[in-house]
C-alpha atoms as an extended CHARMM CRD file, in Angstrom:
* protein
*
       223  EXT
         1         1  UNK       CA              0.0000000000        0.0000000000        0.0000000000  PROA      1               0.0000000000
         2         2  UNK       CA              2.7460000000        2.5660000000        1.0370000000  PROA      2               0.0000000000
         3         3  UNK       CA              4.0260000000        1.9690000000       -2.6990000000  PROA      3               0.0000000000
         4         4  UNK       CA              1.1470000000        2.0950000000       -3.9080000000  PROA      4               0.0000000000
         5         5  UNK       CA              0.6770000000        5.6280000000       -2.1260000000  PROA      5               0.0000000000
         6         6  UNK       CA              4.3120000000        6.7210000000       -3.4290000000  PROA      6               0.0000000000
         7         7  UNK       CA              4.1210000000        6.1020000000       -7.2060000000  PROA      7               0.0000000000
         8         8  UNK       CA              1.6700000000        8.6210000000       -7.9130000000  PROA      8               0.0000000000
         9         9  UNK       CA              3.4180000000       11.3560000000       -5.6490000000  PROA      9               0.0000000000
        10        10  UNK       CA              6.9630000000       10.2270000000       -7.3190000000  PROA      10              0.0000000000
        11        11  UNK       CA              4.9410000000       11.0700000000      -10.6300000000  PROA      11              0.0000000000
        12        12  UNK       CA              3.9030000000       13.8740000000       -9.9540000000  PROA      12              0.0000000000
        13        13  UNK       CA              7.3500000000       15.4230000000       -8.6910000000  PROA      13              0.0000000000
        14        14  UNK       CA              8.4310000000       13.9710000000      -11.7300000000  PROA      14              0.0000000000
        15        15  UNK       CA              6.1660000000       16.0170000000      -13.5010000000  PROA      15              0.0000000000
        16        16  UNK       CA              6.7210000000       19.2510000000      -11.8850000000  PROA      16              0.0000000000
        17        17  UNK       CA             10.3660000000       18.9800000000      -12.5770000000  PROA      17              0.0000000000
        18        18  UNK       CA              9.8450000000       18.2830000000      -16.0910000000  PROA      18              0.0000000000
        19        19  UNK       CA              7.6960000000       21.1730000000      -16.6120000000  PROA      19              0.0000000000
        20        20  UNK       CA             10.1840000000       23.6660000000      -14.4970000000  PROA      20              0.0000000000
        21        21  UNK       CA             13.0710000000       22.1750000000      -17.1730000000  PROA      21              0.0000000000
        22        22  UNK       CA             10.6010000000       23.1890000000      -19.8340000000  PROA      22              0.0000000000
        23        23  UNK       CA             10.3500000000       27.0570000000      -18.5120000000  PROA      23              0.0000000000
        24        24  UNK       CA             14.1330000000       26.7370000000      -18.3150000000  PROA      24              0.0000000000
        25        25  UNK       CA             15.0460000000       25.6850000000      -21.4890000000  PROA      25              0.0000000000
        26        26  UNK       CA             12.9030000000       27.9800000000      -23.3570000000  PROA      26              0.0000000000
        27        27  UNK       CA             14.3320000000       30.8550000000      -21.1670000000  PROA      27              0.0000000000
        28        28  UNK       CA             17.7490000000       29.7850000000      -22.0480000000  PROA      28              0.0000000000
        29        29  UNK       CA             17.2540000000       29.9020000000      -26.0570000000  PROA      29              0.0000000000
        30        30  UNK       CA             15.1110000000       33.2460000000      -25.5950000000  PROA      30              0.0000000000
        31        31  UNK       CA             18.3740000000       34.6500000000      -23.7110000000  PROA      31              0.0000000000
        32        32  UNK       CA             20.5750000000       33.6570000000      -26.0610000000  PROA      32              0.0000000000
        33        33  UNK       CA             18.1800000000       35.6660000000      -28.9900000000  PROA      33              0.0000000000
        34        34  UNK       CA             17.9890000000       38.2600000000      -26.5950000000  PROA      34              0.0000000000
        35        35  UNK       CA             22.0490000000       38.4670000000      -26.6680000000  PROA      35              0.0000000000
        36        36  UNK       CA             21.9490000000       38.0930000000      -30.4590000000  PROA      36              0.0000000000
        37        37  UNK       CA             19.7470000000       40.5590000000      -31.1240000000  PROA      37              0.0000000000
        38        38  UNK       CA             21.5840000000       43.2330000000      -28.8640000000  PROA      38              0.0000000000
        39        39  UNK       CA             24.7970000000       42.5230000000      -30.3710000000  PROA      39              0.0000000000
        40        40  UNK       CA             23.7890000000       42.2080000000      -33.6460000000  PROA      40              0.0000000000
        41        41  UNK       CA             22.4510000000       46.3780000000      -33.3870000000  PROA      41              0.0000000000
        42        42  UNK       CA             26.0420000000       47.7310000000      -33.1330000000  PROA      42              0.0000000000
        43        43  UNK       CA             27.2090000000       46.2400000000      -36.4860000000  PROA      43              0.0000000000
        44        44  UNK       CA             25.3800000000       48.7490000000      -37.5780000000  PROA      44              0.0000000000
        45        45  UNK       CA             27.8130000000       51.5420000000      -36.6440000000  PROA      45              0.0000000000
        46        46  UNK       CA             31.2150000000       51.7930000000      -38.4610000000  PROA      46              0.0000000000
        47        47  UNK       CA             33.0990000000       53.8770000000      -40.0510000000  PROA      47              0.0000000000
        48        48  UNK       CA             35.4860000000       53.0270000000      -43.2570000000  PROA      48              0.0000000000
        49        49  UNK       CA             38.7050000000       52.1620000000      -43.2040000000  PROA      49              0.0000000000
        50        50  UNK       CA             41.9660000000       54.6050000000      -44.8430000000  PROA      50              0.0000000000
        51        51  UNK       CA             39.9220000000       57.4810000000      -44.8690000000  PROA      51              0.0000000000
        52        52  UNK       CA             41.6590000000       61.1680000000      -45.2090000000  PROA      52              0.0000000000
        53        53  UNK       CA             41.1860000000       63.5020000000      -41.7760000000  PROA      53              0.0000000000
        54        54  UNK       CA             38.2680000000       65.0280000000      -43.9050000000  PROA      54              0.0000000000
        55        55  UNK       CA             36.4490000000       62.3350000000      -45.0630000000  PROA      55              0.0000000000
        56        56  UNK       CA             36.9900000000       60.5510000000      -41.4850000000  PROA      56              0.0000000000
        57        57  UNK       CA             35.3570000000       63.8080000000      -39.7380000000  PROA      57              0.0000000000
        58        58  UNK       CA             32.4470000000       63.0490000000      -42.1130000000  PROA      58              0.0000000000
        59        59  UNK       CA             32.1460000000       59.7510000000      -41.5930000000  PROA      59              0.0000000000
        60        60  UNK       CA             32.1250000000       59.8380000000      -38.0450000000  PROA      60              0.0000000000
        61        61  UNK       CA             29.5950000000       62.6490000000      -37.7500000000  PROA      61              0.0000000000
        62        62  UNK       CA             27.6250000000       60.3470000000      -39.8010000000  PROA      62              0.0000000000
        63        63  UNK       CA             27.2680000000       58.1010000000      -37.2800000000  PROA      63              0.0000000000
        64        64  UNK       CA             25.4590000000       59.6600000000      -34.4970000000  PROA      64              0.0000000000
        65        65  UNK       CA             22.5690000000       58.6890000000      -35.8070000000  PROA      65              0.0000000000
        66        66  UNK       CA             23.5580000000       55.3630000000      -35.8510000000  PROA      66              0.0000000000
        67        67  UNK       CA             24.1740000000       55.4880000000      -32.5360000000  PROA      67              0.0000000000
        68        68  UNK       CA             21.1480000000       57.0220000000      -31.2650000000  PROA      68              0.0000000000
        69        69  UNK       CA             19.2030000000       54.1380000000      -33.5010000000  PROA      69              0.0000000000
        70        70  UNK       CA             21.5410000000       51.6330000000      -31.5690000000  PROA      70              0.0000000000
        71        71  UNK       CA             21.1310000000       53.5650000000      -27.7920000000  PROA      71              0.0000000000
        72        72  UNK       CA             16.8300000000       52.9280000000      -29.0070000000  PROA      72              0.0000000000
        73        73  UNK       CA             16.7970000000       49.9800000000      -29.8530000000  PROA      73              0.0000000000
        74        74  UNK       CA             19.4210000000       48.6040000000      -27.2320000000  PROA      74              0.0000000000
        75        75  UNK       CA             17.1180000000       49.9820000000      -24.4160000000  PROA      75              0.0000000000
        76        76  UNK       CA             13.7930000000       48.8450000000      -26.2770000000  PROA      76              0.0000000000
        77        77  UNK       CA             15.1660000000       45.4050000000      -26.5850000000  PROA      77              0.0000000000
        78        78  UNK       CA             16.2650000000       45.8130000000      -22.5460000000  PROA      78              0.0000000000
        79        79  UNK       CA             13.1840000000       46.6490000000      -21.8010000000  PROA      79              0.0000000000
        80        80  UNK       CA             11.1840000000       43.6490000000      -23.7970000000  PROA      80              0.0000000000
        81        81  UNK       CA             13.8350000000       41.0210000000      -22.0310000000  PROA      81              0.0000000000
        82        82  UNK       CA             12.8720000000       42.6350000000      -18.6040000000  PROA      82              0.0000000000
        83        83  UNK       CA              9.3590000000       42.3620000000      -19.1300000000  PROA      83              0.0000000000
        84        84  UNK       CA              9.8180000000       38.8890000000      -20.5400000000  PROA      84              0.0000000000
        85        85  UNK       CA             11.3890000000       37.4610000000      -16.9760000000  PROA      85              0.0000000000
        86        86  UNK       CA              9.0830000000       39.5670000000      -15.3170000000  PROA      86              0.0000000000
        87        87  UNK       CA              5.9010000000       37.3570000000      -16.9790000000  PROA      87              0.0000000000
        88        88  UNK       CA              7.6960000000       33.9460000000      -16.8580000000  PROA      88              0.0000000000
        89        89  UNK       CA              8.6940000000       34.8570000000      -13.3790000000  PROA      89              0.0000000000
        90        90  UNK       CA              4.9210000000       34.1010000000      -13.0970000000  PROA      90              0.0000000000
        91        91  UNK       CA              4.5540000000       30.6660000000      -15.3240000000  PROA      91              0.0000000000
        92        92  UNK       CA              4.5310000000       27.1680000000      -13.5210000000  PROA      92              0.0000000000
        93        93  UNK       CA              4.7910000000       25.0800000000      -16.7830000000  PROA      93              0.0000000000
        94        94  UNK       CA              4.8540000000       26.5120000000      -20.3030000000  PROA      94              0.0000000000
        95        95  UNK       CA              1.9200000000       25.4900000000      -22.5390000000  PROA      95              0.0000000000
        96        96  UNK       CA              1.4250000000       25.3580000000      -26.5770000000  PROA      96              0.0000000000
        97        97  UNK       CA             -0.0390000000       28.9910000000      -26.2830000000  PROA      97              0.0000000000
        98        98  UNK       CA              3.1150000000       30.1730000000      -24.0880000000  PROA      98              0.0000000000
        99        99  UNK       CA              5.9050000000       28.4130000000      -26.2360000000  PROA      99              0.0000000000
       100       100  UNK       CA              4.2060000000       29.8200000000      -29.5120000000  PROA      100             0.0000000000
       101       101  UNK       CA              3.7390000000       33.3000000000      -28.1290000000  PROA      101             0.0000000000
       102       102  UNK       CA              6.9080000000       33.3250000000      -26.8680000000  PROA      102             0.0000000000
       103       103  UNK       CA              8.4540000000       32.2770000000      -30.0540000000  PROA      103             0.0000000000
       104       104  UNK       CA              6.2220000000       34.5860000000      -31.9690000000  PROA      104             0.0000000000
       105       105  UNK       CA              8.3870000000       37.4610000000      -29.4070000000  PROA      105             0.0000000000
       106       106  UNK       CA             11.4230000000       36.3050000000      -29.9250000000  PROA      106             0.0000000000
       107       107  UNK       CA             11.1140000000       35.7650000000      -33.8470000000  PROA      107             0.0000000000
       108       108  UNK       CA             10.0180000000       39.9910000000      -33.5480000000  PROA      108             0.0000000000
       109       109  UNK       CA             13.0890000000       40.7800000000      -31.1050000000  PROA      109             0.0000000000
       110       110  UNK       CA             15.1780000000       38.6800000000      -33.8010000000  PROA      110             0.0000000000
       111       111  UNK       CA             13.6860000000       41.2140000000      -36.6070000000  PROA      111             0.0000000000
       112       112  UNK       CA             14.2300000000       44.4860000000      -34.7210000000  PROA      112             0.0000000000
       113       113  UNK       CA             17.8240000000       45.0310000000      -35.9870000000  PROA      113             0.0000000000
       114       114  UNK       CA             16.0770000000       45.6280000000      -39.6240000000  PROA      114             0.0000000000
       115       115  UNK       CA             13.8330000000       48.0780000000      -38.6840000000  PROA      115             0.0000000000
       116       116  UNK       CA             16.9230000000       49.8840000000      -36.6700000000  PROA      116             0.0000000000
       117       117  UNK       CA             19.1330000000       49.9550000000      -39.6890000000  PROA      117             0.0000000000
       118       118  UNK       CA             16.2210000000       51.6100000000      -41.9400000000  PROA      118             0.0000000000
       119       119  UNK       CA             15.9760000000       53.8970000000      -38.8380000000  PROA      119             0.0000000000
       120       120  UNK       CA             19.8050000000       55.1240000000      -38.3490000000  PROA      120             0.0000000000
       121       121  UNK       CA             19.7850000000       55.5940000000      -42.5120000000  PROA      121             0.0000000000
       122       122  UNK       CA             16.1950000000       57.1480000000      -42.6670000000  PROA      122             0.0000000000
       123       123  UNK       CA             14.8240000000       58.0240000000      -39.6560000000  PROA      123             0.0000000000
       124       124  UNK       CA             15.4290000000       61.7420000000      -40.2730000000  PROA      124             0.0000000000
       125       125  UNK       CA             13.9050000000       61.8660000000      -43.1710000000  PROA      125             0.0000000000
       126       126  UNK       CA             11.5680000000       58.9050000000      -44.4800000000  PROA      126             0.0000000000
       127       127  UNK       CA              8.3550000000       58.2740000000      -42.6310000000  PROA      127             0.0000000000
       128       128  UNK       CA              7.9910000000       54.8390000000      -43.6440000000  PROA      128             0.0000000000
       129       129  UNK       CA             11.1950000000       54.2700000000      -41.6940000000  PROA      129             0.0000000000
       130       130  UNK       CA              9.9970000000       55.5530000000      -38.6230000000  PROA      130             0.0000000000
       131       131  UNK       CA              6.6100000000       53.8990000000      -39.4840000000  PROA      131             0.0000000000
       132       132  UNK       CA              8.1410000000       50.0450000000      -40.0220000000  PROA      132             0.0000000000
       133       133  UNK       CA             10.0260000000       50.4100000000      -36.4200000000  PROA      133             0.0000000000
       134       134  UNK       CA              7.2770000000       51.9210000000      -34.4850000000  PROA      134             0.0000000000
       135       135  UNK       CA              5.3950000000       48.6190000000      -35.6240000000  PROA      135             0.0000000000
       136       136  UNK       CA              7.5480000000       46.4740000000      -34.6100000000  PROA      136             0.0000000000
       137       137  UNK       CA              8.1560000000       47.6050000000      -31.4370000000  PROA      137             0.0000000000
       138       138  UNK       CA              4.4740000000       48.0970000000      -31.0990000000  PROA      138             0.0000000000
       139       139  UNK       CA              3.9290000000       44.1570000000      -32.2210000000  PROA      139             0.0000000000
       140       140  UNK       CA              6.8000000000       43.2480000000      -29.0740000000  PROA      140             0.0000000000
       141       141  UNK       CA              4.1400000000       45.1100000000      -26.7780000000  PROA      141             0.0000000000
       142       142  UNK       CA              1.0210000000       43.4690000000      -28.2090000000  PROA      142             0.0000000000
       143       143  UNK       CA              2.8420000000       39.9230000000      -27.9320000000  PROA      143             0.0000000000
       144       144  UNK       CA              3.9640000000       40.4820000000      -24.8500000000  PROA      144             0.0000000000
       145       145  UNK       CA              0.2610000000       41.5950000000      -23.4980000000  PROA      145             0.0000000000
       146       146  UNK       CA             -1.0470000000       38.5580000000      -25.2110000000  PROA      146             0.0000000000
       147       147  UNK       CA              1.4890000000       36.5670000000      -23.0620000000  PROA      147             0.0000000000
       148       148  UNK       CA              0.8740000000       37.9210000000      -19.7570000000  PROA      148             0.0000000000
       149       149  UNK       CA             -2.8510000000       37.8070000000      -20.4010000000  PROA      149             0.0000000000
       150       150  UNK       CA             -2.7060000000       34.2170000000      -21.2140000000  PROA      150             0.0000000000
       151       151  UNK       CA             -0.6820000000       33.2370000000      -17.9840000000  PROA      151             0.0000000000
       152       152  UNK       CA             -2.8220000000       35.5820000000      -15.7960000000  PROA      152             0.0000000000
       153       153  UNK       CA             -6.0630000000       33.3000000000      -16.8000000000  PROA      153             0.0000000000
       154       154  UNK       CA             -4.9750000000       30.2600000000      -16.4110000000  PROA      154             0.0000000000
       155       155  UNK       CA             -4.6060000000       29.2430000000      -12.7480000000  PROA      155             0.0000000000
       156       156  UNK       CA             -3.1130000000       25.8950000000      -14.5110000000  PROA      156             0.0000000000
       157       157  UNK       CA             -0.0830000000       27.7860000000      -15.9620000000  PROA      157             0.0000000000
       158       158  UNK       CA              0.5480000000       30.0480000000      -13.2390000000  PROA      158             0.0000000000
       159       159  UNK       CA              2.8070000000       29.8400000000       -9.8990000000  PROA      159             0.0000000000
       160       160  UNK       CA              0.5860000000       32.0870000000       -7.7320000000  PROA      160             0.0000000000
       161       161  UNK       CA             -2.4570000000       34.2850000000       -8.2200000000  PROA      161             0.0000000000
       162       162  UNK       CA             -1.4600000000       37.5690000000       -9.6260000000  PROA      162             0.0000000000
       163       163  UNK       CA             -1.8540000000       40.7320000000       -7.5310000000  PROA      163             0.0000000000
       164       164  UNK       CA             -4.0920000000       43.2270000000       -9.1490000000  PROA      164             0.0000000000
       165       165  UNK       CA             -2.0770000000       46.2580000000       -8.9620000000  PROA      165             0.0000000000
       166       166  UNK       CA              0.9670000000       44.2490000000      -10.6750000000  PROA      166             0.0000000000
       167       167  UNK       CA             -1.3520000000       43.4320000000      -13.5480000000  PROA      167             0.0000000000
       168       168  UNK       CA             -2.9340000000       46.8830000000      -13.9710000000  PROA      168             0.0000000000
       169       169  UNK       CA              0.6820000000       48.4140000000      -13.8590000000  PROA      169             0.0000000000
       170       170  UNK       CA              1.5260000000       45.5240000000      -16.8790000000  PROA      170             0.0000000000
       171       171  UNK       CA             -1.2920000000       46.1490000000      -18.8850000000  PROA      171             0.0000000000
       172       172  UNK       CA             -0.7420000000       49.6910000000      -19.0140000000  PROA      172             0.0000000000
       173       173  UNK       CA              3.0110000000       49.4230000000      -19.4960000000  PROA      173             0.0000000000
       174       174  UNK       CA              2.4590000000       47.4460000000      -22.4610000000  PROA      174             0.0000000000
       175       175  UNK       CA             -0.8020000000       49.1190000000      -24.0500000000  PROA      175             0.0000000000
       176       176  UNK       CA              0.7680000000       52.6500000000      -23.1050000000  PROA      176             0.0000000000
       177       177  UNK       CA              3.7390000000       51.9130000000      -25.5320000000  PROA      177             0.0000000000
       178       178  UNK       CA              1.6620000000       50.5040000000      -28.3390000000  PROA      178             0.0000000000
       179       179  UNK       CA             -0.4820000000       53.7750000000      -27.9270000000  PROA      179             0.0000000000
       180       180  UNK       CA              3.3800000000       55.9540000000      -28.4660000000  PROA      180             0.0000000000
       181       181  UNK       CA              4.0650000000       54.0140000000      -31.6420000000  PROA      181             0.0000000000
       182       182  UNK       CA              0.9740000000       54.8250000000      -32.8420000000  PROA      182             0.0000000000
       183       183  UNK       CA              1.2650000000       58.1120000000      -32.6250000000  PROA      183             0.0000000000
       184       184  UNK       CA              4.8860000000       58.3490000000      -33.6420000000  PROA      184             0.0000000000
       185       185  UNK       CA              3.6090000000       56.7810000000      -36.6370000000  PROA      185             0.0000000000
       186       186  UNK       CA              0.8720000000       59.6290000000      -37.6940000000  PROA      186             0.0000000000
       187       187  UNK       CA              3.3170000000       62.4640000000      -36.1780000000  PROA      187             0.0000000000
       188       188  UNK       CA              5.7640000000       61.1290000000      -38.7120000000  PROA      188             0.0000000000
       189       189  UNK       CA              3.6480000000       61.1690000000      -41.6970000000  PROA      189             0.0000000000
       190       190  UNK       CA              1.5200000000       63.9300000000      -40.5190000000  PROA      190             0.0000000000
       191       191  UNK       CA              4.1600000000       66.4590000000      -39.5370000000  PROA      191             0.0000000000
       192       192  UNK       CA              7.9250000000       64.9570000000      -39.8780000000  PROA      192             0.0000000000
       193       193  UNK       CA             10.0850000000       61.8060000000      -39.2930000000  PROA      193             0.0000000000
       194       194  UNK       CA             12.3350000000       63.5570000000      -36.8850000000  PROA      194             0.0000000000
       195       195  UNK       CA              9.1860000000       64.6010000000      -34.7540000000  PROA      195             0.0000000000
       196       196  UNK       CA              7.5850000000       60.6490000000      -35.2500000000  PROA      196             0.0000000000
       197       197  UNK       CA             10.8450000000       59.8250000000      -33.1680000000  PROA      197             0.0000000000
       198       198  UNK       CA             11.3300000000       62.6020000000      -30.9620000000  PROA      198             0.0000000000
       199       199  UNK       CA              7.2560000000       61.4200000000      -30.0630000000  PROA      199             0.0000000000
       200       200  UNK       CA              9.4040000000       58.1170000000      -28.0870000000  PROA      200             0.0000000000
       201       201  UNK       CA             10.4250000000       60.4560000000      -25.5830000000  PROA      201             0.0000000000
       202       202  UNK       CA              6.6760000000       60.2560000000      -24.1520000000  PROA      202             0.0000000000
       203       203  UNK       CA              8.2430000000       56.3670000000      -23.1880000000  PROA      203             0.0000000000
       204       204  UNK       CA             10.0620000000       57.6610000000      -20.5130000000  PROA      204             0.0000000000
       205       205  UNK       CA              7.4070000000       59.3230000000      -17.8910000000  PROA      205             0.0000000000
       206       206  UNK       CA              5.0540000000       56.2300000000      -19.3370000000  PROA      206             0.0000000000
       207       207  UNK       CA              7.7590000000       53.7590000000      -17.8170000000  PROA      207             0.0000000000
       208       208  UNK       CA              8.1990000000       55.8110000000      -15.0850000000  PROA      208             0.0000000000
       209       209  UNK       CA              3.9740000000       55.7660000000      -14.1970000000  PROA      209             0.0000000000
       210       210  UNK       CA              3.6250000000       52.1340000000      -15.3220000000  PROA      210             0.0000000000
       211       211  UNK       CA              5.9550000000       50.9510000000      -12.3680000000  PROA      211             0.0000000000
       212       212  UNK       CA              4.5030000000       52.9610000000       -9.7400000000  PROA      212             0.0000000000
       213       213  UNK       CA              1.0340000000       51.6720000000      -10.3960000000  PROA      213             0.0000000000
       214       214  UNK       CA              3.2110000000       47.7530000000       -9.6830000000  PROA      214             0.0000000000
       215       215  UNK       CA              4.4340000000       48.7380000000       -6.2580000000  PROA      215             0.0000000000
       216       216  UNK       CA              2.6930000000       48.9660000000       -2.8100000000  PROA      216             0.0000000000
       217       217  UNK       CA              2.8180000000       51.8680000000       -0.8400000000  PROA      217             0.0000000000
       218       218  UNK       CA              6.1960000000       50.5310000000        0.8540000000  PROA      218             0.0000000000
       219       219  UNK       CA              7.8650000000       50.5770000000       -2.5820000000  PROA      219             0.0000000000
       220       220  UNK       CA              7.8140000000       47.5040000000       -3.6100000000  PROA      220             0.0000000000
       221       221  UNK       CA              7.0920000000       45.7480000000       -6.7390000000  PROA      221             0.0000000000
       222       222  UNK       CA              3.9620000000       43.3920000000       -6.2570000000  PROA      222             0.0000000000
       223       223  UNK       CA              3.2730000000       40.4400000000       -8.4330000000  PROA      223             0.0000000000
């Protein structure tokens, strides 16, 4: 009888490792495309070899907006990876709908060196530029919603029940930046590309109010 009792409980730890392994794994390969994509942003910026002390001055003035494009995305991409642990920080066991949404993310963070490239070579001037990177960073904030939403309504893919004001501060972090590339997408065709961008400032006080609607009244961050 007392094996009888054990088997199932054995089971069932065996189970519960197995899906903690499956989190881990699938955190480890989105890492690594986190690290990719961040690295991959700063091949961007170069400047050509043997030039004169003319031509070098030019070049390198050239690239400042290269490097602003890499200092955006960089910090975008920051900010998806935070927001990513922050969610799976929540998951007990990872699902078909987590694994594909979380591929679905990481296939977008993968893409947003394109969209940064068309950005440090047209951002000042081309619309569309501003337009194709605003959507993608807009689509990283809709998957990620999608994601959190999912675990937050399933008690089965959960760790713990999720506190309210953690989920009202997520939800607005994530709509709230899908809202700014929206409108840096009609400021850009409506009045400029260089005001479409400047329009990403707005992400800074939205961060900013997003995280004190997450934390108690002592400070800290409730999930």
């Amino acid at each position: 009888m007392a094996e009888a009792r054990s088997a199932p409980a054995a089971d069932d730890a065996i189970g519960i490792r197995e899906r903690e392994e499956g989190v881990d794994r699938l955190l480890t390969l989105s890492d690594g495309i986190f690290a990719i994509a961040m690295t991959l942003l700063v091949l961007n910026v170069s400047v050509p070899e043997g030039l004169a002390h003319a031509a070098f001055t030019q070049a390198l003035h050239q690239t400042w907006p290269r490097l602003g494009a890499y200092a955006l995305s960089f910090a975008v991409i920051a900010g998806v990876w935070r927001d990513y642990h922050r969610i799976f920080r929540l998951v007990r066991r990872a699902d078909a709908r987590v694994v594909h949404l979380a591929l679905a993310l990481l296939a977008m963070v993968a893409l947003l060196p394109y969209p940064t490239s068309l950005l440090a070579d047209y951002g000042g001037s081309e619309p569309i530029a501003v337009a194709v990177y605003a959507a993608t960073a807009a689509v990283n904030n809709l998957l990620l919603l999608a994601l959190f939403l999912t675990v937050r309504r399933s008690a089965d893919l959960r760790r713990h029940p999720i506190d309210a004001r953690f989920a009202r501060g997520t939800v607005a972090d994530f709509t709230g930046t899908v809202l700014i590339a929206v409108t840096s997408i009609a400021v850009a065709f409506a009045v400029s590309a260089a005001a479409g961008l400047l329009t990403w400032l707005a992400a800074i006080p939205a961060g900013f109010a997003a995280e004190r609607i997450r934390r108690r009244p002592d400070g800290r961050t409730v999930a």
